[in-house]
C-alpha positions as CSV (number, residue, x, y, z in Angstrom):
1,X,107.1,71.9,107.1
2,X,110.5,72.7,108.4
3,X,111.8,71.4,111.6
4,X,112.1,74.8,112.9
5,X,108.6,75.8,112.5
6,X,107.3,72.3,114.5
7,X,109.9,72.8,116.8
8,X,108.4,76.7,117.2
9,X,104.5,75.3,117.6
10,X,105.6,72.9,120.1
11,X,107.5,75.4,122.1
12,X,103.9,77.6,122.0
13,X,101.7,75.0,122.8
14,X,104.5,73.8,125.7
15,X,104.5,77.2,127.4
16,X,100.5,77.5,126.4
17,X,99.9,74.4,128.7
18,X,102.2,75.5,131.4
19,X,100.7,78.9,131.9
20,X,97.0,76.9,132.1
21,X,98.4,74.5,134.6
22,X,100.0,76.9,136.7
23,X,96.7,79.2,136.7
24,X,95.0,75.7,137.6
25,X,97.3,75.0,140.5
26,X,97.7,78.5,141.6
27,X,93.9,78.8,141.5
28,X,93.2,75.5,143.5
29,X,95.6,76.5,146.4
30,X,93.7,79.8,146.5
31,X,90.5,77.9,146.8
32,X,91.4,75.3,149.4
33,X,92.8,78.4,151.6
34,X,95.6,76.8,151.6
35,X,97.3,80.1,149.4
36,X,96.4,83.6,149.5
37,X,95.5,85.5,146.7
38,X,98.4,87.5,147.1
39,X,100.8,84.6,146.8
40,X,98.8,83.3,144.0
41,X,99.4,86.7,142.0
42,X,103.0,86.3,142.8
43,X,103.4,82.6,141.7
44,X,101.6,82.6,138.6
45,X,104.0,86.1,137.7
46,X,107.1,84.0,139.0
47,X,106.1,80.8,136.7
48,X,105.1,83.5,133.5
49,X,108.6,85.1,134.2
50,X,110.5,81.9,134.3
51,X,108.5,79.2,131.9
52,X,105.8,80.5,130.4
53,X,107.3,84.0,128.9
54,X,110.7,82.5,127.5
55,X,108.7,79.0,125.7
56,X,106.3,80.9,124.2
57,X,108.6,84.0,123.4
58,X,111.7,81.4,121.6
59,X,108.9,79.3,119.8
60,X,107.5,82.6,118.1
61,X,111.2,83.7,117.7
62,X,111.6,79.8,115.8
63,X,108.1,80.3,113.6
64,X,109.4,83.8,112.4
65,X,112.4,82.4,111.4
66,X,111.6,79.4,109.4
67,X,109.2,82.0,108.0
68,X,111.9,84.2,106.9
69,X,114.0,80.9,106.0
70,X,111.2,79.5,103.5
71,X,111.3,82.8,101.5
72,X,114.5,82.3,101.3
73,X,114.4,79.3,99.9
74,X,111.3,80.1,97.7
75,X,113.5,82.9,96.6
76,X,116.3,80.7,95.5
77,X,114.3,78.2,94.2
78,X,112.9,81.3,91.5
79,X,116.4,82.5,90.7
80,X,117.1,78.8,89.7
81,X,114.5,78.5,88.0
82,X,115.1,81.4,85.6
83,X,118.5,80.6,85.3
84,X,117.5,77.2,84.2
85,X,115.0,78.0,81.5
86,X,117.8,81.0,80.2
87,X,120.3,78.9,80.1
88,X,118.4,75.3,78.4
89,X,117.2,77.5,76.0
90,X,119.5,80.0,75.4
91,X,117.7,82.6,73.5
92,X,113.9,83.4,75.8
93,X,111.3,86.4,74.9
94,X,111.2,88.4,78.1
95,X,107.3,88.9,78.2
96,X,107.3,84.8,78.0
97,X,110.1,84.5,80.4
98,X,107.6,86.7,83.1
99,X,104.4,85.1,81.9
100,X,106.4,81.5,83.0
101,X,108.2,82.6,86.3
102,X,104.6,84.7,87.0
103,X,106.2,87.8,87.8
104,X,106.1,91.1,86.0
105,X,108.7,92.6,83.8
106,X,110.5,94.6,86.7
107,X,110.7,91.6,89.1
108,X,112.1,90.3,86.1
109,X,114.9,92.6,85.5
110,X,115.1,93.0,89.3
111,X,116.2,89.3,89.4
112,X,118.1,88.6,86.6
113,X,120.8,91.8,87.9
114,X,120.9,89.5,91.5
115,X,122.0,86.8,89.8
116,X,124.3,89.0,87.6
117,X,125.3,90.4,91.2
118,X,126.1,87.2,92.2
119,X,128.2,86.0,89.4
120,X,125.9,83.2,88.5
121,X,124.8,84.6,84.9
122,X,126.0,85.6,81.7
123,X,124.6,87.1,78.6
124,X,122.7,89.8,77.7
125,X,119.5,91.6,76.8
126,X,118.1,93.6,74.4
127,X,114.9,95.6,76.4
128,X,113.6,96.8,73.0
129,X,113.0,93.6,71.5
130,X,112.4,91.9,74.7
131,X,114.2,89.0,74.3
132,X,116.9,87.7,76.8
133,X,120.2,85.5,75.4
134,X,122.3,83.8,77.6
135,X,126.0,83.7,76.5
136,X,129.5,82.2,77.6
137,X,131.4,84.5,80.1
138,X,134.5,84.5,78.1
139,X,132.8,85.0,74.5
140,X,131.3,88.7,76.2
141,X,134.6,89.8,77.9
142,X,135.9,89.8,74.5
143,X,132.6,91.4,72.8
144,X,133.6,95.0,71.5
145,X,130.9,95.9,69.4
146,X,127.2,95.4,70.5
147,X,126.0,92.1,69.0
148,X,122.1,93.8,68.5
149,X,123.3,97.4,66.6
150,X,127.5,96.9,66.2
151,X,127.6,100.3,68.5
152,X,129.9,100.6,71.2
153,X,129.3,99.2,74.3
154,X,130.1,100.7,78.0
155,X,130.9,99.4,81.7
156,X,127.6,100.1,83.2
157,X,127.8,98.5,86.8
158,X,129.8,95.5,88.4
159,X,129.5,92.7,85.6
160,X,127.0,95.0,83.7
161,X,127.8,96.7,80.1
162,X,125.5,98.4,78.3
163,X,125.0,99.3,74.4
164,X,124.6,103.4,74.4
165,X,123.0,103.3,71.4
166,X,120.3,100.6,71.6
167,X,120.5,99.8,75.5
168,X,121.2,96.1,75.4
169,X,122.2,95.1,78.8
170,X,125.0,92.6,78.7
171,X,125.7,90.4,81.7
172,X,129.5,89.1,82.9
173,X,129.6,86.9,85.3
């Protein structure tokens, strides 16, 4: 659990107690007459306004975050993950490569053009065959001809080329 998240529950359970300890007070000045109800109404909006509203309202602001953080990370943590078995092996069938990472074939695709996106892979892949190669960076920006067919091949997107022929996707990081 990250430290945002305890730090989040405590700020809830903080602004929790004070709003019940306030409503306690408040309630037990009203009851000895020694507060109107009036006044009561006021203080316990005065104390929600002040204490109660921000704790509670940061600590849900610090739980959505560390929410949003550990996707993040759980995100990255994939991405590494796929570039790690590419790259150890070299040469991966795609539907094994989903079956592994537990994703389907166009999360797959989806993540593997991130990381092309973010300059972090190179190689390419043949769709057809299924099968994904990973490749040195400088041995593709010299490719001409596609390695699966020998047809040419064509700037597709940013570090993208593709084979018009067969549609192997190569990747240039």
């Amino acid at each position: 659990m990250g430290s945002g998240r305890v730090v989040g529950i405590v700020l809830v359970i903080v602004g929790v107690v004070v709003a019940v300890l306030a409503g306690a007070l408040l309630f037990s000045g009203v009851s000895s007459g020694s507060l109107t109800v009036s006044g009561a109404i006021l203080g316990f909006a005065l104390a929600f306004l002040v204490l109660v509203a921000p704790l509670i309202g940061f600590g849900v602001f610090m739980l959505v975050k560390s929410g949003e953080e550990a996707a993040d990370r759980a995100h990255a943590a994939r991405q590494r993950r796929l570039l790690d078995i590419v790259r150890s092996r070299g040469q991966v069938d795609i539907a094994d490569l989903a079956v592994e990472m537990q994703m389907n074939r166009d999360e797959l695709r989806a993540m593997i053009h991130e990381l092309v996106g973010l300059q972090v892979f190179s190689g390419y892949i043949n769709w057809d065959k299924g099968t994904l190669y990973s490749a040195e960076a400088s041995h593709l920006r010299e490719l001409k001809k596609c390695e699966n067919c020998g047809g040419e091949i064509e700037l597709k997107g940013k570090g993208v080329l593709e084979c018009r022929f067969c549609g192997t996707e190569y990747f240039v990081s």
